[in-house]
VEXDREN-2710 file (C-alpha; in Angstrom, 1 decimal):
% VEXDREN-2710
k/r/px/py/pz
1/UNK/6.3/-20.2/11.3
2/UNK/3.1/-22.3/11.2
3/UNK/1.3/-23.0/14.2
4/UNK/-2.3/-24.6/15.2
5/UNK/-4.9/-23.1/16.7
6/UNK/-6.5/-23.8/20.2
7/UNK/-9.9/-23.5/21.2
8/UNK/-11.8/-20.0/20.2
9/UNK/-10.4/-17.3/18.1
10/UNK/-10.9/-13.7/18.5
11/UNK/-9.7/-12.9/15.5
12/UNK/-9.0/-14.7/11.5
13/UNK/-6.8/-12.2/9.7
14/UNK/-6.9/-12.8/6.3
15/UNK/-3.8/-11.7/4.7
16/UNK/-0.4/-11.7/6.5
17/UNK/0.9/-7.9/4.3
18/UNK/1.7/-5.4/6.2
19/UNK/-1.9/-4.6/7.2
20/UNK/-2.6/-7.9/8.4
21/UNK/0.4/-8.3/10.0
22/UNK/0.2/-4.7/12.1
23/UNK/-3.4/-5.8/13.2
24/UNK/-2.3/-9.0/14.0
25/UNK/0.7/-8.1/16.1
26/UNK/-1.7/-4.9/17.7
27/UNK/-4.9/-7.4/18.7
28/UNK/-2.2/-9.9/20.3
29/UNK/-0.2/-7.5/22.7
30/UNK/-4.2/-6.6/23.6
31/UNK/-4.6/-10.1/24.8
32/UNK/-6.8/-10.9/21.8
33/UNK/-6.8/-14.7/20.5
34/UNK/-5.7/-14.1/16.7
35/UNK/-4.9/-16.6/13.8
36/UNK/-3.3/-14.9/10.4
37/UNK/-3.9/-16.9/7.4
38/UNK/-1.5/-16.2/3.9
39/UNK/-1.4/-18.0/0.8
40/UNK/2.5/-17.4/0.3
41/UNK/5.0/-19.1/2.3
42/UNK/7.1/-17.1/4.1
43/UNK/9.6/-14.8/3.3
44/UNK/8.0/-14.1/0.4
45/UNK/8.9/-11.8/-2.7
46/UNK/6.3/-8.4/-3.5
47/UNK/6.7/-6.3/-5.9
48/UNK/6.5/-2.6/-4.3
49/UNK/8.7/0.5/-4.4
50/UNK/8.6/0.1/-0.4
51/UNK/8.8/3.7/0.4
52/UNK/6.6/5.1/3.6
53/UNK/6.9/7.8/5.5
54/UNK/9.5/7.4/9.1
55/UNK/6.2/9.3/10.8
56/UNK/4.7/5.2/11.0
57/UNK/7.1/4.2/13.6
58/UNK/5.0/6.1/16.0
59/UNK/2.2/3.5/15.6
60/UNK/4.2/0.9/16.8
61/UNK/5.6/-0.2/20.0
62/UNK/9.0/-1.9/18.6
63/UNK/11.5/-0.2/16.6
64/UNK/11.2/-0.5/12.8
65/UNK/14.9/0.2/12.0
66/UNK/16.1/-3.4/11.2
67/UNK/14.0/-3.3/7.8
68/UNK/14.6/0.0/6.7
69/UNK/17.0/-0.3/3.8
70/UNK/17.5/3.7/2.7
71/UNK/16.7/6.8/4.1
72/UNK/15.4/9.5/1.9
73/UNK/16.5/13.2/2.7
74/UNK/15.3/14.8/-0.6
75/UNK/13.4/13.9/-3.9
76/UNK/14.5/14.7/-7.5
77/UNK/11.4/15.0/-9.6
78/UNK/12.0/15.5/-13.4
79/UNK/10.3/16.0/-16.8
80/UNK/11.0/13.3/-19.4
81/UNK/14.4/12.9/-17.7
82/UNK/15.3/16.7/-18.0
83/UNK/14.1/19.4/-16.4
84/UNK/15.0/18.5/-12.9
85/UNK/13.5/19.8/-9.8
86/UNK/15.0/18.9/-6.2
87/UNK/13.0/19.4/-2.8
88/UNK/14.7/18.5/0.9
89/UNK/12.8/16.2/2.7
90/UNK/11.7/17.5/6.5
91/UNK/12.4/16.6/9.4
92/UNK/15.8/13.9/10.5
93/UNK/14.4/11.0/8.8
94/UNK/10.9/11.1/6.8
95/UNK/11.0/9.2/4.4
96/UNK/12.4/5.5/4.9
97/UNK/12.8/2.6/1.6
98/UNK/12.1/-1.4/2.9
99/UNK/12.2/-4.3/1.2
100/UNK/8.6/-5.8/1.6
101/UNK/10.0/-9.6/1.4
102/UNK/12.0/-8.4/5.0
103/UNK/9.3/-5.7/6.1
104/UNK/6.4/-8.1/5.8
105/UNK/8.2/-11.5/7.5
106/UNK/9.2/-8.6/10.3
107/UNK/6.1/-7.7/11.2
108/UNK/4.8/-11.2/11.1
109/UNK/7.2/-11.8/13.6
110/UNK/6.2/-9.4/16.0
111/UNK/2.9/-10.6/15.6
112/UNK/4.1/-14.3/16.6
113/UNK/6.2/-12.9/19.4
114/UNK/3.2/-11.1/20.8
115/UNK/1.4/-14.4/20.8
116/UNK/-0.7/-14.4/17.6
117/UNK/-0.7/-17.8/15.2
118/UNK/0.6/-17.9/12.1
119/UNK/-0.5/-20.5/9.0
120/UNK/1.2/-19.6/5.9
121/UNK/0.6/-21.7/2.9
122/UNK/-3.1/-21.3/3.1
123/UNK/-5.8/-20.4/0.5
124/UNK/-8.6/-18.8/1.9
125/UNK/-11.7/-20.0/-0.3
126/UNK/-14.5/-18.3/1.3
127/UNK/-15.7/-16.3/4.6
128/UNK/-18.8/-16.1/5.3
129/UNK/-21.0/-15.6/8.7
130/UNK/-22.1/-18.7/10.5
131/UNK/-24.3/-17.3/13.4
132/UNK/-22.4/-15.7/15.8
133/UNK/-19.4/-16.0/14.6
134/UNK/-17.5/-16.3/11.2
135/UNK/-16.1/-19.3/8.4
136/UNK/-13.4/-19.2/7.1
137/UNK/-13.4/-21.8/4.7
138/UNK/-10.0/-22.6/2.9
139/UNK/-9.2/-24.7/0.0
140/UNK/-9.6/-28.6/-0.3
141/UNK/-5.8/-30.0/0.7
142/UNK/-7.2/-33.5/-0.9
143/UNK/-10.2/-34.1/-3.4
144/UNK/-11.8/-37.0/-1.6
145/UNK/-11.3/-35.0/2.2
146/UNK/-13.8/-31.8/2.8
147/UNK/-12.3/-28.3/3.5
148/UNK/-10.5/-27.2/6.6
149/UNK/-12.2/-24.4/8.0
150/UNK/-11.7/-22.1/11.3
151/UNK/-14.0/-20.2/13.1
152/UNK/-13.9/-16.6/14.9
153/UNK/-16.0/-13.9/16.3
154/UNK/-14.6/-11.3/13.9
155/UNK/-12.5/-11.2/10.5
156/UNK/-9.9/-9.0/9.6
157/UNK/-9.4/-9.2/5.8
158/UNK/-6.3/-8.1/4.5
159/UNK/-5.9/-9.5/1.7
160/UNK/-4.1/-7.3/-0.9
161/UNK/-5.1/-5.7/-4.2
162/UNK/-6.4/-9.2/-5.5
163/UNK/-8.8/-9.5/-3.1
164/UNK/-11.6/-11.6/-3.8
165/UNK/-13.8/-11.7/-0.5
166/UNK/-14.0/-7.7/0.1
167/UNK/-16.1/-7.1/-2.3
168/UNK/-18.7/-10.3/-1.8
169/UNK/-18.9/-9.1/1.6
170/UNK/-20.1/-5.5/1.0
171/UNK/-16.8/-3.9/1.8
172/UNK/-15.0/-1.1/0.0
173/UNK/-16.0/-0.7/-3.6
174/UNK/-18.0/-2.9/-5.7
175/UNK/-15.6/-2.3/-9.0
176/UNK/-12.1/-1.3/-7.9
177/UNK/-10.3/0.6/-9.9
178/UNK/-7.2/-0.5/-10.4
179/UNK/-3.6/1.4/-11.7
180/UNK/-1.3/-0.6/-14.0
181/UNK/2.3/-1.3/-12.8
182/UNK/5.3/-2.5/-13.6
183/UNK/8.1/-3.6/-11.3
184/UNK/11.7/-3.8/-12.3
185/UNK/14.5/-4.8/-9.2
186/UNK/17.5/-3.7/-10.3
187/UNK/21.1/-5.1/-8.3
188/UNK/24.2/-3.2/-8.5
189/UNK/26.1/0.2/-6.4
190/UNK/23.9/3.3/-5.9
191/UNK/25.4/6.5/-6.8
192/UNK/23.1/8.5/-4.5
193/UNK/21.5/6.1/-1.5
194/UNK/19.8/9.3/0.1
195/UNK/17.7/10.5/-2.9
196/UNK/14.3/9.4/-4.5
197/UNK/13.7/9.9/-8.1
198/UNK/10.2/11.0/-9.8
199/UNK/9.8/10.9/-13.2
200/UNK/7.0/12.8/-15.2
201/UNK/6.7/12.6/-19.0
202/UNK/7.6/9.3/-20.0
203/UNK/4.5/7.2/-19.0
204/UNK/1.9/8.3/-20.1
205/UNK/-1.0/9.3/-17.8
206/UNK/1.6/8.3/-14.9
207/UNK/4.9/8.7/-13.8
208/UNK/7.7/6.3/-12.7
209/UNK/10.2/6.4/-9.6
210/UNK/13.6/4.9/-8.4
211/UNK/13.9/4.6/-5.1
212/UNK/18.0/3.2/-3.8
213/UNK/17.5/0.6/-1.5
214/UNK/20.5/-1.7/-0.2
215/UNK/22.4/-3.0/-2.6
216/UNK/20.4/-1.7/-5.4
217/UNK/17.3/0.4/-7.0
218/UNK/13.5/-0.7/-7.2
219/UNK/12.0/0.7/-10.3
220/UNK/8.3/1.3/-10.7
221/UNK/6.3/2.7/-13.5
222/UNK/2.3/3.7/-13.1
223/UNK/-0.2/4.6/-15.2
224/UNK/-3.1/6.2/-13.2
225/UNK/-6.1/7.1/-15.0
226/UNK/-8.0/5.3/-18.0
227/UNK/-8.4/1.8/-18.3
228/UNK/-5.6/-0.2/-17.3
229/UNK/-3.6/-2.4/-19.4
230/UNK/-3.4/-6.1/-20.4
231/UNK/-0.1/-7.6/-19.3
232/UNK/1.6/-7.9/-22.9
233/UNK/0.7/-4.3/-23.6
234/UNK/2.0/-3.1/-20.3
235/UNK/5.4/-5.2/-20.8
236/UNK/5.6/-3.6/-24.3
237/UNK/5.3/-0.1/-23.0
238/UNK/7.3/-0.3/-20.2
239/UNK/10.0/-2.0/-21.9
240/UNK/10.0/1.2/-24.2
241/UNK/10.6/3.9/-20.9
242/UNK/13.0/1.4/-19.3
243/UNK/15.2/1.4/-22.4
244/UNK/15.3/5.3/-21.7
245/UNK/14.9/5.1/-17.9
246/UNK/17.2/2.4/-17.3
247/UNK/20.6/4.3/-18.9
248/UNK/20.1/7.5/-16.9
249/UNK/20.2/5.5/-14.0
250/UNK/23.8/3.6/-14.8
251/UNK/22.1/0.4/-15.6
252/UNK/21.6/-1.4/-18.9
253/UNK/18.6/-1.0/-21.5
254/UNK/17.5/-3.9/-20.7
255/UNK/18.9/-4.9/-17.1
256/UNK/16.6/-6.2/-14.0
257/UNK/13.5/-8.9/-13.7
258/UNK/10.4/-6.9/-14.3
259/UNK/6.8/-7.7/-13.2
260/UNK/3.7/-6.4/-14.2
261/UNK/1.1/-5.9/-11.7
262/UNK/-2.4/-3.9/-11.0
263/UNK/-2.7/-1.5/-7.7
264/UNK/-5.7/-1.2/-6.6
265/UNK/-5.9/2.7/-6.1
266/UNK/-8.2/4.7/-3.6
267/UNK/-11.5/5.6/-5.5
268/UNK/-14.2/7.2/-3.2
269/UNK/-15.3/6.9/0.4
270/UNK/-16.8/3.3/1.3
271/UNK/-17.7/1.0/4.0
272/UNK/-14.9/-0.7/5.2
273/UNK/-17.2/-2.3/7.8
274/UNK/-19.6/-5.3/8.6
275/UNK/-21.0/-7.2/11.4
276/UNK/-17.5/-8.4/12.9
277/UNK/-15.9/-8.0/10.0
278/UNK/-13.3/-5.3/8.5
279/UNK/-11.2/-4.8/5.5
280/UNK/-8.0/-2.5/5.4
281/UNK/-4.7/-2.2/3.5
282/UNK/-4.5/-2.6/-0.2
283/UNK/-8.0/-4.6/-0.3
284/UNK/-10.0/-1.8/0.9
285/UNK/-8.3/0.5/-2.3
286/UNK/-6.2/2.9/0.2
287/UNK/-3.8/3.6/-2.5
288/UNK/-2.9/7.5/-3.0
289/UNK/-4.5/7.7/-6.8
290/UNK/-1.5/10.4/-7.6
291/UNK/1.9/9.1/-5.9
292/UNK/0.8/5.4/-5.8
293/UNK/1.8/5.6/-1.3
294/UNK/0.4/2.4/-0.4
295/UNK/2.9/1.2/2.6
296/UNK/1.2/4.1/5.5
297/UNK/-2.3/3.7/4.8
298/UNK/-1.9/-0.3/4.9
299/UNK/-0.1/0.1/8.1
300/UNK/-2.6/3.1/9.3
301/UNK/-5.7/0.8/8.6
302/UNK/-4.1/-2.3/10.4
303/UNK/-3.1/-0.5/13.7
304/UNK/-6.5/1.4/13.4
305/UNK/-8.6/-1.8/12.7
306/UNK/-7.0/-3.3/15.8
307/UNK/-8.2/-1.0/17.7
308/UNK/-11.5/-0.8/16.4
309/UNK/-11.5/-5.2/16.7
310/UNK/-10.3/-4.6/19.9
311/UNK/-13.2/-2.4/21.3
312/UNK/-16.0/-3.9/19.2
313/UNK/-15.0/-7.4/21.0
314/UNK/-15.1/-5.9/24.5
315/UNK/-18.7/-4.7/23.5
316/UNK/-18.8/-1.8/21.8
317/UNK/-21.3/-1.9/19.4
318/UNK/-20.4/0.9/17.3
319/UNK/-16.6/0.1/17.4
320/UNK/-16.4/-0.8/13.7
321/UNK/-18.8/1.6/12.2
322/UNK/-15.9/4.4/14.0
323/UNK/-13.0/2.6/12.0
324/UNK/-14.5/3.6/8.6
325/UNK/-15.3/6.7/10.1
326/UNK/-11.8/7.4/11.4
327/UNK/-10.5/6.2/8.1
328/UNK/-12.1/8.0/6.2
329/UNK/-11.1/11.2/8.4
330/UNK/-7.6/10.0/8.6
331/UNK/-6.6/9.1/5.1
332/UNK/-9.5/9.5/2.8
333/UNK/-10.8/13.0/3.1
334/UNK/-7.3/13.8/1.6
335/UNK/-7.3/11.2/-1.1
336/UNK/-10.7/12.4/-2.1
337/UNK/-8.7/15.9/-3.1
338/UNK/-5.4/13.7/-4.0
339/UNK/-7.6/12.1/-6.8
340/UNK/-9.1/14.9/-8.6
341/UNK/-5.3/16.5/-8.4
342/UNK/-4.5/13.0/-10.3
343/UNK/-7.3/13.8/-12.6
344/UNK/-6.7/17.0/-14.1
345/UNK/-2.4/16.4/-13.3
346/UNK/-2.4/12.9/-15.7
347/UNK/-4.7/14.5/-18.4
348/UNK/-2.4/17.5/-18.9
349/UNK/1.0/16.5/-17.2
350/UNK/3.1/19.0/-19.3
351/UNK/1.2/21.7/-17.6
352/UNK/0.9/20.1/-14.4
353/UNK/4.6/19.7/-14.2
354/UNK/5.0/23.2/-15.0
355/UNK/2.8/24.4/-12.7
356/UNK/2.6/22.5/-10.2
357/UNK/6.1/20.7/-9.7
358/UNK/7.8/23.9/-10.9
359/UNK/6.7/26.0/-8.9
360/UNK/8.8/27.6/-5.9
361/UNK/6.6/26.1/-3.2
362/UNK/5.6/22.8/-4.9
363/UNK/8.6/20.6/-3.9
364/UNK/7.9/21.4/-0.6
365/UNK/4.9/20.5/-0.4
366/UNK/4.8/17.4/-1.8
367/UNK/7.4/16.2/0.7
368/UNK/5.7/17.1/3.3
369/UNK/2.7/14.9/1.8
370/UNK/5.0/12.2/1.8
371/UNK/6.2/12.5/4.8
372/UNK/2.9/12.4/6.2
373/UNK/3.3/16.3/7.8
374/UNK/0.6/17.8/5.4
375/UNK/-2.4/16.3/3.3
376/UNK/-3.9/16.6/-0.3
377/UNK/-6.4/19.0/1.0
378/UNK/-3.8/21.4/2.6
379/UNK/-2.7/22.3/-1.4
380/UNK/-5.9/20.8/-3.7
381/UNK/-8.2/24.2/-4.6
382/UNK/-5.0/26.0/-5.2
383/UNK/-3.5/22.9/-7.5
384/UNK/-6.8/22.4/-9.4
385/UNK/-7.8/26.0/-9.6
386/UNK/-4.4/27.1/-11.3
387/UNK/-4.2/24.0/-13.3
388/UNK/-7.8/23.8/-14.9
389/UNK/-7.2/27.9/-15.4
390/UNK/-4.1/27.2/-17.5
391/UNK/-6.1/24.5/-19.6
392/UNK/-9.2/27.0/-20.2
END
């Protein structure tokens, strides 16, 4: 996959995910000059349930079927493994499960195809302006040589929940608040490829899932409000729902490799914009703070940041200012409302279960949230209004 650059660059992309790989692959068929930069070498393993909406394909001009492992046509959601409610999924195919290891090496592809360079195995040390342009300095191959750097009018960074250059740069939020996970991939026969599970009531101030993917089941657990949680205390915990999860499922107590992780969750409205520079995906906190989506807003904020790169290079000086703008319009406005449902659901999720899961219409509606046909605002004032009535 690696390549050298000639000449100028339009565009550094820091981060080859699935953000940086839909910008990258977006700017190229525009004729733009890009480089993507990635510490991991390629194909790569990352921990995430992969499940995102079918509705993404429409952002893209090739087809998206050779990665998509499982297609979802309903949800079970259930309360400390009982109590279970199903809801149909809309629409042919809305909800698709990937493997990111396939999903991300994909998209890099189309990106190379489309004429954009690739240089995995790269640590990006620091960015910073240099004029007219931008630095992207990486790290020191030998001690006694000085660091490689690039150059390029504008920088896309895309560089995941453990982004250390958003931040520096003015970009998203200072503090980030972060979600504590814990991964668990899980080989064997699924009895049911075509169903999602949700599970309320055994993490606390969370929820875990089970989404069937080929050839087995990815297994995530979340905790999504309060402070998150040291690694060892995270293992210990999970270990403890697993050994109840895990059996329900038809696998052993103890089966699967398990990873513990933070996810950087969405956490108010911020600039995702500087002079020639942009952030999106999972370092500009796009995660939805109450069902953990993180797959369409990376891949919204990559196609939309193209765009955005794309104008603000042909001249148009407000080009970037109108990507947080349309982001914000586009995904945050509804995560503003999908937080404070997060909020009073994770402090009292016996009663939000009851009341809001439960309840004749809920299902529905939350499918259609995750199939992208409806937004947190469309059901918020409702949800919060019957839910902080209940408490009082």
């Amino acid at each position: 996959m690696s390549s050298t650059a000639p000449g100028p660059i339009d565009v550094i992309v820091v981060g080859a995910g699935a953000a940086g790989a839909a910008a990258a692959g977006h700017l190229a068929r525009r004729g733009r000059s890009v480089l993507v930069l990635d510490q991991g070498v390629f194909p790569r393993d990352k921990p995430c349930g992969g499940g995102m909406a079918a509705s993404v394909q429409r952002w893209f001009p090739f087809d998206l079927s050779p990665v998509v492992e499982a297609v979802i046509e309903r949800v079970r959601f259930t309360w400390d493994l009982a109590d279970p409610v199903v809801a149909e999924l809309p629409g042919a195919s809305p909800f698709w499960i990937v493997r990111r290891s396939r999903l991300d090496a994909f998209l890099i592809e189309q990106a190379q195809a489309a004429g954009a360079l690739f240089e995995p195995g790269m640590r990006v040390e620091r960015v910073v302006p240099a004029g007219d342009h931008w630095c992207v300095q990486l790290a020191a191959t030998q001690p006694d040589q000085p660091a490689p750097q690039w150059r390029a009018r504008a920088v896309l960074l895309a560089d995941g929940s453990g982004s250390r250059h958003a931040a520096p740069l003015g970009l998203g939020p200072r503090q980030p608040r972060f979600a504590t996970t814990v991964s668990v991939e899980l080989e064997g026969a699924v009895a049911d490829a075509s169903t999602a599970h949700f599970g309320f009531g055994l993490v606390p101030q969370g929820f875990c899932w089970a989404f069937p993917r080929q050839g087995g089941t990815s297994i995530g657990l979340g905790s999504f409000i309060g402070r998150p949680m040291d690694g060892l205390k995270a293992r210990q915990d999970a270990d403890a729902v697993l050994a109840r999860l895990l059996p329900s499922l038809g696998f052993a107590a103890d089966a699967g490799s398990r990873r513990v992780g933070r996810l950087r969750v969405w956490d108010g409205h911020h600039r995702l914009h500087g002079n020639g520079v942009l952030v999106a995906g999972d370092a500009a906190s796009l995660c939805d703070p109450f069902l953990a989506e993180g797959l369409r807003p990376a891949l919204l904020s990559g196609c939309r940041a193209a765009e955005a790169l794309d104008r603000w290079l042909d001249g148009d000086a407000q080009a970037l200012a109108g990507y947080t703008s349309t982001m914000r319009q586009e995904w945050g406005d509804s995560m503003a409302w999908g937080r404070r449902i997060a909020q009073v659901f994770y402090r009292v999720p016996r009663v939000g279960y009851q009341l809001g899961i439960k309840r004749p219409t809920a299902p529905r509606r939350i499918a259609q949230i995750l199939s992208g046909e409806m937004g947190y605002g469309d059901i918020a004032q409702r949800v919060i209004r019957r839910l902080l009535f209940q408490r009082g």
